[in-house]
mmCIF file of the C-alpha atoms, coordinates in Angstrom:
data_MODEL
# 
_entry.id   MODEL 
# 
loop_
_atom_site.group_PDB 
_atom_site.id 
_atom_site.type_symbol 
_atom_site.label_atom_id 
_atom_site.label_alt_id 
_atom_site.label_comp_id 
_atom_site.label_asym_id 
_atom_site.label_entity_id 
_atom_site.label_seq_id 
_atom_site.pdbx_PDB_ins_code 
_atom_site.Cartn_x 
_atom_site.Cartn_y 
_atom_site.Cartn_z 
_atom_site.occupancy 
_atom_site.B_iso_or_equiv 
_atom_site.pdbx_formal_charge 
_atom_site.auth_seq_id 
_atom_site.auth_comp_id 
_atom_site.auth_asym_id 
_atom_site.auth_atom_id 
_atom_site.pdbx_PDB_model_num 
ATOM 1   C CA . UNK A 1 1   ? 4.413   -27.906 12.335  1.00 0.00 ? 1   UNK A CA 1 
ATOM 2   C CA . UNK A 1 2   ? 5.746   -31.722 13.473  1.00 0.00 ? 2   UNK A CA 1 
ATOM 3   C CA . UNK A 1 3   ? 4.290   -33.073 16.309  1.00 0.00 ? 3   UNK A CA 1 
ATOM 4   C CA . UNK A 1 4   ? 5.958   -32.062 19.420  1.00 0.00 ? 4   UNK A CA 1 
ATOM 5   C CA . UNK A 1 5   ? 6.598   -29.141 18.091  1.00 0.00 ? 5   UNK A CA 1 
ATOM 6   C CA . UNK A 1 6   ? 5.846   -25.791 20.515  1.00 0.00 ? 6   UNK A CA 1 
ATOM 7   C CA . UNK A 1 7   ? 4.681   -22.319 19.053  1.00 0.00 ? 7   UNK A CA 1 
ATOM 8   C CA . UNK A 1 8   ? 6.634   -19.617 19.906  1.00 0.00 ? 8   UNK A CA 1 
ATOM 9   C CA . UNK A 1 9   ? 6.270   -18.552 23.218  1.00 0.00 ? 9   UNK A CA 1 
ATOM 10  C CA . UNK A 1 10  ? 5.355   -21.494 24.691  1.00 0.00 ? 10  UNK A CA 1 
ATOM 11  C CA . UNK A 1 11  ? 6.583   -22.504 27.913  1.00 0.00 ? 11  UNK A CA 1 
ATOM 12  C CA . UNK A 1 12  ? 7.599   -19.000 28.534  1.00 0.00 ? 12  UNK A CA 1 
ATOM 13  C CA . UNK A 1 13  ? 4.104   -17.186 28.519  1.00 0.00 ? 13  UNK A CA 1 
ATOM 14  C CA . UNK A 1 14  ? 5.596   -14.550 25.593  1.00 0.00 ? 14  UNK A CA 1 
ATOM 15  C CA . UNK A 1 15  ? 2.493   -15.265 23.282  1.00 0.00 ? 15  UNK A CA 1 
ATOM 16  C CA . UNK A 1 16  ? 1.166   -12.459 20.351  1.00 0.00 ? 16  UNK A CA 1 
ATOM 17  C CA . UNK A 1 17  ? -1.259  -12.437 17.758  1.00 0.00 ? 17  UNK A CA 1 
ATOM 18  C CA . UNK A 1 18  ? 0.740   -13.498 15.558  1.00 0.00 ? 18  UNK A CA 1 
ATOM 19  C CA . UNK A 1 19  ? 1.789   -17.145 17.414  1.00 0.00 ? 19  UNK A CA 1 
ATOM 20  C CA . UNK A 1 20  ? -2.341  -16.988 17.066  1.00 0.00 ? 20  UNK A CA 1 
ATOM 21  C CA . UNK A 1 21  ? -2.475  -16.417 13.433  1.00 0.00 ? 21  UNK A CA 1 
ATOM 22  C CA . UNK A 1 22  ? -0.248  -19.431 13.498  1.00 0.00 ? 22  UNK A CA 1 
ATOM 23  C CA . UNK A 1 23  ? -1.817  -21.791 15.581  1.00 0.00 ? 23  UNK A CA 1 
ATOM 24  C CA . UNK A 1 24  ? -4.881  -20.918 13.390  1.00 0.00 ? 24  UNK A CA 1 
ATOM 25  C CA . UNK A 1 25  ? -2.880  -21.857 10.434  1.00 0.00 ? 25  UNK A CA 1 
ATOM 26  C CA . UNK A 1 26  ? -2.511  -24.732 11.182  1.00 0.00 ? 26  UNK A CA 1 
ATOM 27  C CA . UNK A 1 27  ? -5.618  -25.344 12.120  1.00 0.00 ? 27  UNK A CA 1 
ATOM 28  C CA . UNK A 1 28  ? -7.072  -24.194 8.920   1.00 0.00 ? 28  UNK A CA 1 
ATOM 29  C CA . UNK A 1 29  ? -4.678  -27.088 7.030   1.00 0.00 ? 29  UNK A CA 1 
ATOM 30  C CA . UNK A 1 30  ? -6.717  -29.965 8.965   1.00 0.00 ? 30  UNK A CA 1 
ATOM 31  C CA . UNK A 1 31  ? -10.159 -28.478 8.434   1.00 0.00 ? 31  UNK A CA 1 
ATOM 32  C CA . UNK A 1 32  ? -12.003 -30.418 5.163   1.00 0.00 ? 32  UNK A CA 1 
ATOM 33  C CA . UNK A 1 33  ? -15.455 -28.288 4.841   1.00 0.00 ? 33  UNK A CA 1 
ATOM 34  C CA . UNK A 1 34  ? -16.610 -25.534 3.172   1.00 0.00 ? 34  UNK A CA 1 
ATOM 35  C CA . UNK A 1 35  ? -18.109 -23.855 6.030   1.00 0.00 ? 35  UNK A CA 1 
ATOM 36  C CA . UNK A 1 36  ? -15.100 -25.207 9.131   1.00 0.00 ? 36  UNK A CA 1 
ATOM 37  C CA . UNK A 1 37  ? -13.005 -22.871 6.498   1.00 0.00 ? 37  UNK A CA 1 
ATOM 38  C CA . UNK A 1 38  ? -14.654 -20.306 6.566   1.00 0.00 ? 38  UNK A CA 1 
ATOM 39  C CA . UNK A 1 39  ? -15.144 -20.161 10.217  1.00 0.00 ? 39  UNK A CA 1 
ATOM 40  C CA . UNK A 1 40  ? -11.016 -20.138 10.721  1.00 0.00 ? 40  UNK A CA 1 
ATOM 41  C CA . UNK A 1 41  ? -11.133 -17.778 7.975   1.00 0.00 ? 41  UNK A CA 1 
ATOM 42  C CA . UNK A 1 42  ? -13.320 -15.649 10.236  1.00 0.00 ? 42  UNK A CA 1 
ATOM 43  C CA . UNK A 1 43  ? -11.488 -16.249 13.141  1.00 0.00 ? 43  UNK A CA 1 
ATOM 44  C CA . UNK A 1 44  ? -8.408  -15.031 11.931  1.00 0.00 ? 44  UNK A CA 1 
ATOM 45  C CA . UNK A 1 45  ? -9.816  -11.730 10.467  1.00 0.00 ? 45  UNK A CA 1 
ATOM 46  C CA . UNK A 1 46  ? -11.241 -11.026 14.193  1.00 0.00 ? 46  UNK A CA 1 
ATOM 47  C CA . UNK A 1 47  ? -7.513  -11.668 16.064  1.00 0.00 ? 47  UNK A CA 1 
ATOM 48  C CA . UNK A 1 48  ? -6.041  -9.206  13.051  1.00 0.00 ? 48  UNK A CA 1 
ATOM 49  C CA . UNK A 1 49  ? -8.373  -6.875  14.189  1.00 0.00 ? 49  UNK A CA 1 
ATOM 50  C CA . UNK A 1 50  ? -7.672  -7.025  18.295  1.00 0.00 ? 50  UNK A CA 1 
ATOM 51  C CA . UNK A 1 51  ? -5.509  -4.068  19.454  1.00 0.00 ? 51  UNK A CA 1 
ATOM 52  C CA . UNK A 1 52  ? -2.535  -3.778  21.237  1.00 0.00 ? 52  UNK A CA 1 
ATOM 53  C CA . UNK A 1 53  ? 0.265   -4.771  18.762  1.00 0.00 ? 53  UNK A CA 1 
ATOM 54  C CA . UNK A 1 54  ? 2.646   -2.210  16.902  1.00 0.00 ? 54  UNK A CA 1 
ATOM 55  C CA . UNK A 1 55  ? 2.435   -4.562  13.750  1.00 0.00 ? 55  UNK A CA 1 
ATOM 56  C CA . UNK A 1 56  ? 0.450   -2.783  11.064  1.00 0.00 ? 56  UNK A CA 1 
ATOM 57  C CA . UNK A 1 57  ? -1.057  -5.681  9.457   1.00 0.00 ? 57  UNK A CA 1 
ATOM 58  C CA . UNK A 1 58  ? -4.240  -4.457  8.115   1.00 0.00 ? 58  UNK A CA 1 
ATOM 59  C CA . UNK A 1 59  ? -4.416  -2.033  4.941   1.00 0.00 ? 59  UNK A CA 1 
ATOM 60  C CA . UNK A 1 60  ? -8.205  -0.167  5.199   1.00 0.00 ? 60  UNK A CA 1 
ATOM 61  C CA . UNK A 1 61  ? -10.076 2.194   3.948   1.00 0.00 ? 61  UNK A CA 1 
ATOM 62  C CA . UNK A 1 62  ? -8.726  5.233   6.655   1.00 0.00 ? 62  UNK A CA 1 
ATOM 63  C CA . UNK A 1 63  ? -5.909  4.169   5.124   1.00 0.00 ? 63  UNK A CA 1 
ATOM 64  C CA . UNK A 1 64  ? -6.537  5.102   1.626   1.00 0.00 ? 64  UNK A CA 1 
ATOM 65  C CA . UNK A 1 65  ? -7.714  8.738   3.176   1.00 0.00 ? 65  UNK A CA 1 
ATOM 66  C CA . UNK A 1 66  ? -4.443  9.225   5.155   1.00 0.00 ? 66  UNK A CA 1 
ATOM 67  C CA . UNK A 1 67  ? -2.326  8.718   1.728   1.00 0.00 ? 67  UNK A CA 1 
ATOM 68  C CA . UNK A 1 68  ? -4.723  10.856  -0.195  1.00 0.00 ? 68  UNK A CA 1 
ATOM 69  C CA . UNK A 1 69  ? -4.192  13.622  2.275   1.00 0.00 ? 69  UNK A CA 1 
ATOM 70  C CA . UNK A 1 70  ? -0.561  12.706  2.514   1.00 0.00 ? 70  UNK A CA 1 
ATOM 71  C CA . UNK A 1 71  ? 0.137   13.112  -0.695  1.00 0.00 ? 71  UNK A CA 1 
ATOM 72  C CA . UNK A 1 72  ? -1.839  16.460  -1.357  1.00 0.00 ? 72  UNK A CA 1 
ATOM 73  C CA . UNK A 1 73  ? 0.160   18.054  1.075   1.00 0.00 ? 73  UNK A CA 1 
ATOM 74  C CA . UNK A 1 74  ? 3.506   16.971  0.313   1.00 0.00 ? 74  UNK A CA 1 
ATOM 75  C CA . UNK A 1 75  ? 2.490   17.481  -3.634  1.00 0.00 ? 75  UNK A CA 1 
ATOM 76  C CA . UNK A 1 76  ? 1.049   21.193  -3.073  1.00 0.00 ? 76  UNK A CA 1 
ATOM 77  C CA . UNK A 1 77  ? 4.595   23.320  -2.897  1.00 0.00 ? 77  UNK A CA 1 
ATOM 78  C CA . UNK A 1 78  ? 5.627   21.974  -5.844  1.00 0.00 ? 78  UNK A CA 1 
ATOM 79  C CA . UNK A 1 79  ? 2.399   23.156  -8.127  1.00 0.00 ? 79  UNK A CA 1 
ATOM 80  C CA . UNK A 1 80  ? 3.150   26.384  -8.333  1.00 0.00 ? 80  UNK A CA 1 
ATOM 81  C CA . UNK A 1 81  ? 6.801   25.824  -9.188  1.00 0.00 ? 81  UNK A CA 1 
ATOM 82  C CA . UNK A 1 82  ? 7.833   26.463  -12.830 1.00 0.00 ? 82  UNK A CA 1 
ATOM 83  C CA . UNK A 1 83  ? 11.438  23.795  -11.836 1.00 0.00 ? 83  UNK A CA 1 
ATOM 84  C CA . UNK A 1 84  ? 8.367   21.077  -12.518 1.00 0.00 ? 84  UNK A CA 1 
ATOM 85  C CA . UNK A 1 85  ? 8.731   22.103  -16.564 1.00 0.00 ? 85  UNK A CA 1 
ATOM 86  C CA . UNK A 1 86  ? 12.177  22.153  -16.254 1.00 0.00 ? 86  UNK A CA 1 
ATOM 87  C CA . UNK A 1 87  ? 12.681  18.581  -14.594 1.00 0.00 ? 87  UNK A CA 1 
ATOM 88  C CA . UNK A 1 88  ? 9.935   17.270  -16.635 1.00 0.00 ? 88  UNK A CA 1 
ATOM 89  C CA . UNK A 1 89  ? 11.930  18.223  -20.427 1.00 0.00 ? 89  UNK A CA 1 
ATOM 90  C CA . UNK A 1 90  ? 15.136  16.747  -18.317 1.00 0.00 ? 90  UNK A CA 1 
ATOM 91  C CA . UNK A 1 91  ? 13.471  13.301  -17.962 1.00 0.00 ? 91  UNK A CA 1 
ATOM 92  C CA . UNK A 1 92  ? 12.691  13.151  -21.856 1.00 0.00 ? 92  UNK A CA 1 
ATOM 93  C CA . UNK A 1 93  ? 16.010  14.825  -23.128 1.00 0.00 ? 93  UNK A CA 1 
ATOM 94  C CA . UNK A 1 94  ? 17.822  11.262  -23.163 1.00 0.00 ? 94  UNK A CA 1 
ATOM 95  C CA . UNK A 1 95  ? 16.397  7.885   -24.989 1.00 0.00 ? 95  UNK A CA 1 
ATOM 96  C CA . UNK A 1 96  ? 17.431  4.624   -25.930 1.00 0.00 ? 96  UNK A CA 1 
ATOM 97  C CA . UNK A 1 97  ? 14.816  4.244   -28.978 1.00 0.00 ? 97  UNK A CA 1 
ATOM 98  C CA . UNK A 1 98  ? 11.865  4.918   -27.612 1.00 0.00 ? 98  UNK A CA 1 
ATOM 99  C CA . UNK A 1 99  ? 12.464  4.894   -24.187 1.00 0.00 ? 99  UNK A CA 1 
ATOM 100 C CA . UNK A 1 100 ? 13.059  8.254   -21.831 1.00 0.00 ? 100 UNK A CA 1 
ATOM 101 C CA . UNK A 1 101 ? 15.987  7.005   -19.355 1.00 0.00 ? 101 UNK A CA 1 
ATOM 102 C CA . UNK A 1 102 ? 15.456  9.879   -16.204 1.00 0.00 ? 102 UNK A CA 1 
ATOM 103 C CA . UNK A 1 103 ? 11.755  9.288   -16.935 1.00 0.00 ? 103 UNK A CA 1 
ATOM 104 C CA . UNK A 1 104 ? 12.038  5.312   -16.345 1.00 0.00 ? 104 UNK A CA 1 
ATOM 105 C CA . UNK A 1 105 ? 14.909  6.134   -13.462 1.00 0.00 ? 105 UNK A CA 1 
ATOM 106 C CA . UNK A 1 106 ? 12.402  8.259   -11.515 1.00 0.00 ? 106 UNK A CA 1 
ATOM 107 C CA . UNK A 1 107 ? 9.913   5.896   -12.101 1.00 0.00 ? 107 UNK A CA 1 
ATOM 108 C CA . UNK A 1 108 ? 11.816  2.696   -10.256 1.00 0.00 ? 108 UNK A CA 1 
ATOM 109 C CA . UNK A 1 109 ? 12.974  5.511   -7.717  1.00 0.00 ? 109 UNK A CA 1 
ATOM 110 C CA . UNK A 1 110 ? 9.814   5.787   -6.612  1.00 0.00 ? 110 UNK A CA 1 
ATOM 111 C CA . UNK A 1 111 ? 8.708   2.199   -6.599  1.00 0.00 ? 111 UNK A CA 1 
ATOM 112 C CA . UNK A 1 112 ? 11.789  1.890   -4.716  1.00 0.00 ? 112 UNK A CA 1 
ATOM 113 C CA . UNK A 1 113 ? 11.225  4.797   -2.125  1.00 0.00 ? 113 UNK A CA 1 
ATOM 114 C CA . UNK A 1 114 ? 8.031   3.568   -1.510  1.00 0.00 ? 114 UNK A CA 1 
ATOM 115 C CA . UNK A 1 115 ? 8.901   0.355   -0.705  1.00 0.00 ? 115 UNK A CA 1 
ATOM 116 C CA . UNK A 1 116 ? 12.216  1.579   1.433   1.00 0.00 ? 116 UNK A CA 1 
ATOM 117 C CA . UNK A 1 117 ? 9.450   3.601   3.536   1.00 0.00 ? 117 UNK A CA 1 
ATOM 118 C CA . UNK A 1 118 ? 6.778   1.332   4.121   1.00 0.00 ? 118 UNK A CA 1 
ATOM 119 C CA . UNK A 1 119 ? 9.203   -2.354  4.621   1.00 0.00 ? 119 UNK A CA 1 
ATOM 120 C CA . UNK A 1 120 ? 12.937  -1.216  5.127   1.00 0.00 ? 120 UNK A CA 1 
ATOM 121 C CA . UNK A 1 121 ? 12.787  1.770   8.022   1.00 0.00 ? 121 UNK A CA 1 
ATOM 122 C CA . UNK A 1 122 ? 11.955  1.595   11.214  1.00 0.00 ? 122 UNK A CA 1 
ATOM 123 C CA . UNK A 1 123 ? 8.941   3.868   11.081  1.00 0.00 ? 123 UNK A CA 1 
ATOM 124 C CA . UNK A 1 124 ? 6.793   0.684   11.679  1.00 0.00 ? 124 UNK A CA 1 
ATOM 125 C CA . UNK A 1 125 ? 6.447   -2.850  11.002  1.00 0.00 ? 125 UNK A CA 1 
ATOM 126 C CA . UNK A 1 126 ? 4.894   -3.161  8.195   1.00 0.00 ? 126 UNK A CA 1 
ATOM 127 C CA . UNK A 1 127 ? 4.013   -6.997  7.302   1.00 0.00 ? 127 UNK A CA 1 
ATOM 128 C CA . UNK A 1 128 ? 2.705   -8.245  4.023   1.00 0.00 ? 128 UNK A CA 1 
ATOM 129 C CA . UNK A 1 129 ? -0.703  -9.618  4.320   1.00 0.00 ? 129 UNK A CA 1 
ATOM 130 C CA . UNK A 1 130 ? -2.588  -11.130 1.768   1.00 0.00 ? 130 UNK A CA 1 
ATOM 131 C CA . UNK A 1 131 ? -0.668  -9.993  -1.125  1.00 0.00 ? 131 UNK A CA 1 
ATOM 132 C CA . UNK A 1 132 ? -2.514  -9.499  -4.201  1.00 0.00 ? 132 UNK A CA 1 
ATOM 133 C CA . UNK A 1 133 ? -1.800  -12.578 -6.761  1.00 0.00 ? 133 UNK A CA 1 
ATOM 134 C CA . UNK A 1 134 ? 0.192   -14.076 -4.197  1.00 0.00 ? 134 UNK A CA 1 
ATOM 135 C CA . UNK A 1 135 ? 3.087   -11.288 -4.812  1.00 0.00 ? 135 UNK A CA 1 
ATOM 136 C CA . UNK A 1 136 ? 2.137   -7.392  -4.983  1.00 0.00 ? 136 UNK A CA 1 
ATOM 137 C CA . UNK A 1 137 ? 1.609   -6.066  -1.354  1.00 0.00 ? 137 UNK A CA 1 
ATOM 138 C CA . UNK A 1 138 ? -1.930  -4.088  -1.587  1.00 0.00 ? 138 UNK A CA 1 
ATOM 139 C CA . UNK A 1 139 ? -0.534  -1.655  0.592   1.00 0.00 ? 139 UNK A CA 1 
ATOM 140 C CA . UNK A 1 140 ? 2.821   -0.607  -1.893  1.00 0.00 ? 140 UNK A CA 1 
ATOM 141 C CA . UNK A 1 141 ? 0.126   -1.064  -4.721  1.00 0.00 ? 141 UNK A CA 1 
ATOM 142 C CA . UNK A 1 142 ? -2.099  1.369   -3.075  1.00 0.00 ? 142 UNK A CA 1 
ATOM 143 C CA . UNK A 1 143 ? 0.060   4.028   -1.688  1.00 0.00 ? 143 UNK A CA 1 
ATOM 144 C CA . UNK A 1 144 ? 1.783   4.097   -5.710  1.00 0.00 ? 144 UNK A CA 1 
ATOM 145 C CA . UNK A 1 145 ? -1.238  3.814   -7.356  1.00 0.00 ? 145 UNK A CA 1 
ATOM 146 C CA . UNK A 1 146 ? -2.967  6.919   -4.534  1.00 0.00 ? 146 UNK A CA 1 
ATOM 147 C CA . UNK A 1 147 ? -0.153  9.031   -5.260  1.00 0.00 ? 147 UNK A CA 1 
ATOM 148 C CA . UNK A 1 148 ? 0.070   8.894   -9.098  1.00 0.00 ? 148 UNK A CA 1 
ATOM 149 C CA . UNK A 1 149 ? -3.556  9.488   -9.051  1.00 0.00 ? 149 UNK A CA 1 
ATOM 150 C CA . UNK A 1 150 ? -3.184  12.239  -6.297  1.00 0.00 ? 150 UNK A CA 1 
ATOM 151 C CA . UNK A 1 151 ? -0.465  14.186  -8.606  1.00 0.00 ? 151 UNK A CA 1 
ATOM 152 C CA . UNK A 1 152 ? -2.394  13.828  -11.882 1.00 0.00 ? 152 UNK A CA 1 
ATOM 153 C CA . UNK A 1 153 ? -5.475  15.289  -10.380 1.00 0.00 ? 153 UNK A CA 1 
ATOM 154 C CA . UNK A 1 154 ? -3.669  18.143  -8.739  1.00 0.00 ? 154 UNK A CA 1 
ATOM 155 C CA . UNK A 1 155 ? -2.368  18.887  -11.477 1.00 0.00 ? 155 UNK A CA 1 
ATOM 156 C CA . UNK A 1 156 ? -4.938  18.856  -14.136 1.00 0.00 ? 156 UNK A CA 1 
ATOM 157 C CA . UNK A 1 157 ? -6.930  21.029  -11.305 1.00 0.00 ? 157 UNK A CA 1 
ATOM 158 C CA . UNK A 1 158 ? -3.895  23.839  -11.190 1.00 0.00 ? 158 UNK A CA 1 
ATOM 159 C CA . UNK A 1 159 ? -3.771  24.476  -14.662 1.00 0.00 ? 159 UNK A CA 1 
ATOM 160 C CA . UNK A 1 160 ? -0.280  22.698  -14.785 1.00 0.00 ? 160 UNK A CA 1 
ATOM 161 C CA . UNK A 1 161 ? -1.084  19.517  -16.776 1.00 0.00 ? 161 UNK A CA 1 
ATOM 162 C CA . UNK A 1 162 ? -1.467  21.047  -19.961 1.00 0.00 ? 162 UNK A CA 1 
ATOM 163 C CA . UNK A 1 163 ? 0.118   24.659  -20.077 1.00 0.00 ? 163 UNK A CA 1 
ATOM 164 C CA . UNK A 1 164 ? 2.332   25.446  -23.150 1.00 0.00 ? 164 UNK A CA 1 
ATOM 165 C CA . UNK A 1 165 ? 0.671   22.961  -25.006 1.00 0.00 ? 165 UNK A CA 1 
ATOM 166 C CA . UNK A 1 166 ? 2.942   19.835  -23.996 1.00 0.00 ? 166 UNK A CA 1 
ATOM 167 C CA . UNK A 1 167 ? 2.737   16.338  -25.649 1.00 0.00 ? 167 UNK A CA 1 
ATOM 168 C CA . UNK A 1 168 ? 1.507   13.287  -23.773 1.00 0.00 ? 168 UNK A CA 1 
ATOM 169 C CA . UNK A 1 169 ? 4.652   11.937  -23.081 1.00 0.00 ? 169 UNK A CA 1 
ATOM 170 C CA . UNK A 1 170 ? 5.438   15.797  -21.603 1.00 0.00 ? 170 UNK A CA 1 
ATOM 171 C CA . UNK A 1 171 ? 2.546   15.738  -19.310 1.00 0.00 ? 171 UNK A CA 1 
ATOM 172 C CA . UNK A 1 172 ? 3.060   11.977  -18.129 1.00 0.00 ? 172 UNK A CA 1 
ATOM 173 C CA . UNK A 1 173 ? 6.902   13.726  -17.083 1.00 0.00 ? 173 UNK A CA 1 
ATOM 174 C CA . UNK A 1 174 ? 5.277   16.381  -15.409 1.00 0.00 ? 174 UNK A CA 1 
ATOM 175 C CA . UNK A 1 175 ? 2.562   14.020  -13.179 1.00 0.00 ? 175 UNK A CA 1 
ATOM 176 C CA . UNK A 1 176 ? 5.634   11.909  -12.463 1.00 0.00 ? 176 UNK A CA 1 
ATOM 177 C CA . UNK A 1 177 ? 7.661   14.922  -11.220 1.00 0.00 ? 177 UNK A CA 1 
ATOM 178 C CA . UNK A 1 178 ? 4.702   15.491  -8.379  1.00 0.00 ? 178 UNK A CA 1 
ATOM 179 C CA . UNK A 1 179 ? 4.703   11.781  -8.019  1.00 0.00 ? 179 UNK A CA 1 
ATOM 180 C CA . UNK A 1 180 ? 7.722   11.178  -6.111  1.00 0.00 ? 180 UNK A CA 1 
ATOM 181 C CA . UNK A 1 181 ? 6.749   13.900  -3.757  1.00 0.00 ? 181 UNK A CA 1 
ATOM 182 C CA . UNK A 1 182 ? 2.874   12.550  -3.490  1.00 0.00 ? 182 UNK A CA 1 
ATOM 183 C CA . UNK A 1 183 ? 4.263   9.052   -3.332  1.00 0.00 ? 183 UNK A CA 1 
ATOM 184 C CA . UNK A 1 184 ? 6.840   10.172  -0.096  1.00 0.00 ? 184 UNK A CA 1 
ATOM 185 C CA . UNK A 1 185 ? 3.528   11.642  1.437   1.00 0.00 ? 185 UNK A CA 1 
ATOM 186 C CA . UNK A 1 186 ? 0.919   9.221   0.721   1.00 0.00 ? 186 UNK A CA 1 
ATOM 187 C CA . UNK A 1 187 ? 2.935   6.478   2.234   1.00 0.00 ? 187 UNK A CA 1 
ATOM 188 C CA . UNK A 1 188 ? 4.484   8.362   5.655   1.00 0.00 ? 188 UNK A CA 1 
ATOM 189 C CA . UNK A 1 189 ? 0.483   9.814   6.055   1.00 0.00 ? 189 UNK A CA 1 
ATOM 190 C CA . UNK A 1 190 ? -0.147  5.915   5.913   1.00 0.00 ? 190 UNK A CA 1 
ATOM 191 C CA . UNK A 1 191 ? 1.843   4.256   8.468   1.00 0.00 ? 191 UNK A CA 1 
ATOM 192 C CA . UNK A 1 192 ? 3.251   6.964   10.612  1.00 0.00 ? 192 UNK A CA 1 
ATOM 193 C CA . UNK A 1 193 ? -0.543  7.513   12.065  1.00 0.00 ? 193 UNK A CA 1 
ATOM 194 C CA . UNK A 1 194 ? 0.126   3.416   13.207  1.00 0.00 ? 194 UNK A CA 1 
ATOM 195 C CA . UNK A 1 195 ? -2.288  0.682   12.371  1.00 0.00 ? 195 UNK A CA 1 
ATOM 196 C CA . UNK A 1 196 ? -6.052  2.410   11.429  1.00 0.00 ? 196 UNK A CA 1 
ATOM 197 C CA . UNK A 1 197 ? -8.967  0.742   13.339  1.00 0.00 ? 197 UNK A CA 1 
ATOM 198 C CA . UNK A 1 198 ? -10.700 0.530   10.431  1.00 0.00 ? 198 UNK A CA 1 
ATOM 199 C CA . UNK A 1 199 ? -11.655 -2.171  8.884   1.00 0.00 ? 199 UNK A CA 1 
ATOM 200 C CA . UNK A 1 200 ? -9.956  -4.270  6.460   1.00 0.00 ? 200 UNK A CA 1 
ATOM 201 C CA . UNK A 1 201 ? -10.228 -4.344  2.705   1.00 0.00 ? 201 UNK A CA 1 
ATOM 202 C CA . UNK A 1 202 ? -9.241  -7.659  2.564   1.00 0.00 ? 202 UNK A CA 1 
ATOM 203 C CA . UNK A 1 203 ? -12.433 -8.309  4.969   1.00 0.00 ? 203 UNK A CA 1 
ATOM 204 C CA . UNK A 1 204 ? -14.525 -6.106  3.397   1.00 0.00 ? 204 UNK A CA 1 
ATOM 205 C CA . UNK A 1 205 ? -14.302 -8.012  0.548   1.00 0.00 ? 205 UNK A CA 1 
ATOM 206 C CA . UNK A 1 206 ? -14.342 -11.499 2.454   1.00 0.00 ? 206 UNK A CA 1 
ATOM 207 C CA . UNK A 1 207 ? -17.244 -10.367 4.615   1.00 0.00 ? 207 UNK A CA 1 
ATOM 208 C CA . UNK A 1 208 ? -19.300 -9.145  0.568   1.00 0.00 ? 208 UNK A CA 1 
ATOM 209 C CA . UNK A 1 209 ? -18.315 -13.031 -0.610  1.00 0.00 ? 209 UNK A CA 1 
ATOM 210 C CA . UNK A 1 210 ? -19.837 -14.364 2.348   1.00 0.00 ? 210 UNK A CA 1 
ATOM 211 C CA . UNK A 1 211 ? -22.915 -12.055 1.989   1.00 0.00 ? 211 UNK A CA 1 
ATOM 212 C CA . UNK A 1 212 ? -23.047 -13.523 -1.506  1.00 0.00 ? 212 UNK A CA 1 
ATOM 213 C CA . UNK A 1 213 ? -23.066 -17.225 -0.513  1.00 0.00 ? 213 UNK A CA 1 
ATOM 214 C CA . UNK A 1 214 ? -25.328 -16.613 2.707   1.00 0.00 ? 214 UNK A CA 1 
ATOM 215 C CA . UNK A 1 215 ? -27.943 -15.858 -0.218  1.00 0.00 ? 215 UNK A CA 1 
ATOM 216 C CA . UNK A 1 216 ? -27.204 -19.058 -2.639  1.00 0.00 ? 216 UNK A CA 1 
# 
């Protein structure tokens, strides 16, 4: 920010967390120590966690549980439906070489539906915190990786994974079948709820690093 420079809201008295987040930003780019860093780095982990804003920044453990039931319910109707074979042998019945074309198509469609959900509607706003490398947001990651898990557990439980004797590539069609309807209910049993008031992974983590160097 250039000197003379105002945050937003200044002058006008129209100040959130996140012209706060800024200011502490900033703050944290003139700071030279070890330990001044990790007291901004602090600071700004408490303001994330003050409530009162509609901004679902924070991506916690409630979370996690929301999508897990999420996508258990939305994935339970279609268990006991045989159309889960049929839509499965569908996905493999065209290649180019080796590669199933529905199977990848369904695969990007839910990547993409996820994403559509949780950063392009107007359920809530969703912003990107501390995205993992720099690029993957931990809540997408999550909510995919929940839901893939949620439908390959439900269906090895039913009895669905593995009857008529299918081959791997058959039962990876059938888990992503339940997938796009575990993925659609993992993610709206994550935000619709609004942000959790648990706490964050991100700080859980932080907060286990500190712990860590407290003892050095």
């Amino acid at each position: 920010m250039s000197q003379g420079e105002q945050p937003a809201g200044e002058g006008t008295g129209n100040y959130d967390i996140e012209d706060v987040l800024e200011q502490l930003r900033v703050l944290e780019r003139t700071v030279t120590t070890p330990e001044e860093q990790r007291e901004v780095e602090r600071a700004k982990r408490m303001i994330k966690r003050v409530p009162g804003s509609d901004r679902i920044r924070k991506y916690t453990t409630r979370d996690i549980s929301e999508g897990i039931v999420g996508g258990i319910v939305f994935s339970l109707p279609l268990l006991v439906e045989d159309g889960v074979f049929e839509i499965a042998e569908w996905f493999l019945e065209f290649t180019v070489g080796p590669l199933p074309i529905f199977l990848a198509v369904n695969s990007i469609f839910v990547v993409a539906l996820a994403t559509g959900l949780l950063y392009a509607t107007d359920f809530r706003d969703v912003r990107i915190t501390s995205p993992i490398f720099g690029v993957v947001p931990r809540r997408l990651l999550g909510v995919l990786v929940i839901s893939f898990t949620v439908a390959a557990v439900m269906m090895f439980i039913w009895g669905r994974l593995h009857e008529e004797d299918p081959t791997a590539l058959e039962r990876l069609a059938r888990i992503t079948v339940l997938w796009a309807a575990a993925a659609l209910g993992s993610t709206l049993g994550d935000i619709l709820p609004g942000e959790s008031s648990g706490t964050d992974i991100s700080d859980l983590i932080a907060d286990i690093g500190d712990g860590s160097e407290s003892k050095e």
